[in-house]
C-alpha positions as CSV (number, residue, x, y, z in Angstrom):
1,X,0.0,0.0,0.0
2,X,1.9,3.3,-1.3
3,X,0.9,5.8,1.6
4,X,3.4,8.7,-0.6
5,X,-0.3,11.1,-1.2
6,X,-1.6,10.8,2.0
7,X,1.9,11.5,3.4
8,X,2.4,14.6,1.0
9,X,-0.9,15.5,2.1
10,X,-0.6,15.3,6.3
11,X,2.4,17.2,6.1
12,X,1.3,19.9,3.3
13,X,-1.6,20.2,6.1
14,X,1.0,20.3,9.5
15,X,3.2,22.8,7.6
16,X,-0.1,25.3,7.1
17,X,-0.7,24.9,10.6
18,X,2.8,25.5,11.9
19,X,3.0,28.9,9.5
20,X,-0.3,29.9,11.2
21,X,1.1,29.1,14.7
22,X,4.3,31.1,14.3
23,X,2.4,34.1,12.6
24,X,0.1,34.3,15.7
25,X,3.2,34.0,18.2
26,X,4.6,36.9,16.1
27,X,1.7,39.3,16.5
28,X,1.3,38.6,19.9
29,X,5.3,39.2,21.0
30,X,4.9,41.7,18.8
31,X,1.7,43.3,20.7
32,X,3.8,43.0,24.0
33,X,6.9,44.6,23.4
34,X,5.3,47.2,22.2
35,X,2.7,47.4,25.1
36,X,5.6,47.3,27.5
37,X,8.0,49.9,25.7
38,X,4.7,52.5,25.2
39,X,3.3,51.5,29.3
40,X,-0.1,51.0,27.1
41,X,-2.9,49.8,29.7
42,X,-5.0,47.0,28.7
43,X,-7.8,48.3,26.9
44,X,-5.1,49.7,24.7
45,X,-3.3,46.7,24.5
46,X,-6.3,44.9,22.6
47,X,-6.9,48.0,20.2
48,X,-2.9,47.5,19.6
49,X,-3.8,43.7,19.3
50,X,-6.7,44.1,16.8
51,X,-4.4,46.5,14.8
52,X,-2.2,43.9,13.9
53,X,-4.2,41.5,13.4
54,X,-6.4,43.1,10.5
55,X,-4.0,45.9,10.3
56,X,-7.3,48.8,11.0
57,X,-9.9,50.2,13.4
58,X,-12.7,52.1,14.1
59,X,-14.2,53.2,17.1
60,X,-17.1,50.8,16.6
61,X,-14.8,48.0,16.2
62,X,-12.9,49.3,19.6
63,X,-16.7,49.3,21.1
64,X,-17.1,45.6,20.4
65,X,-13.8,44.7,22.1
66,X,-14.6,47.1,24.7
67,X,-18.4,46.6,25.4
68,X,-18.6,48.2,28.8
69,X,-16.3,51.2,27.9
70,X,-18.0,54.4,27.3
71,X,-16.9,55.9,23.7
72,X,-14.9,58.6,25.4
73,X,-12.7,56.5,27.0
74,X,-12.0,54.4,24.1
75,X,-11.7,57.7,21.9
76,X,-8.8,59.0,25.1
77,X,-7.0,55.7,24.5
78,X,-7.1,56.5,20.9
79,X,-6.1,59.7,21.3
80,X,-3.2,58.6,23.8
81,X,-2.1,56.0,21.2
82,X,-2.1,58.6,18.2
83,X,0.3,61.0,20.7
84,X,2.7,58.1,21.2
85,X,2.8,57.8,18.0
86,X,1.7,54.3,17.0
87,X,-1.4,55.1,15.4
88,X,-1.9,57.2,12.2
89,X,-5.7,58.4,11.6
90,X,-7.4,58.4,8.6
91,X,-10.5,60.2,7.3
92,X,-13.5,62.3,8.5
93,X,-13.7,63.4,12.3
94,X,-16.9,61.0,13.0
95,X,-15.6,58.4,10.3
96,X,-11.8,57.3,11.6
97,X,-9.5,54.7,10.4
98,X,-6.9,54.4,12.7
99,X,-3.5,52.2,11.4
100,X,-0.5,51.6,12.9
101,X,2.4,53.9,12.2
């Protein structure tokens, strides 16, 4: 029994997985070293988090990860972000992108 396509297949498969694994692990060292080099607190840390994962935000997408956050805290962390300069904003006053820098 010649078990060479399923073989080519497993490991085709395990090597998918192990570039998703080490992608992940990047973002996320990535997220804390910069979390610890800016002092960001933790509600900034998942905007920062969320940022590199799908590389842009906006305030209602900080709402969901933040659901019992009032807007103008999350629009402070923003802002706090924007002055360490790790965000870039993009766009209207009520309609912003933000991206890291």
């Amino acid at each position: 029994m010649d078990m060479t396509s399923w073989l080519d297949y497993f490991i085709t498969g395990l090597e998918t997985q192990m570039i998703e694994v080490r992608e992940r692990g990047e973002q996320v060292i990535r997220r804390d070293v910069i979390m610890q080099q800016h002092g960001l607190n933790e509600r900034q840390s998942k905007a920062l988090g969320y940022l590199i994962q799908y590389g842009k935000l906006t305030i209602q997408d900080f709402e969901a990860l933040c659901p019992t956050v009032n807007r103008r805290s999350l629009q402070q962390d923003l802002k706090i972000m924007r002055d360490k300069g790790l965000l870039i904003a993009e766009g209207a006053t009520h309609h912003q992108i933000y991206c890291l820098k």
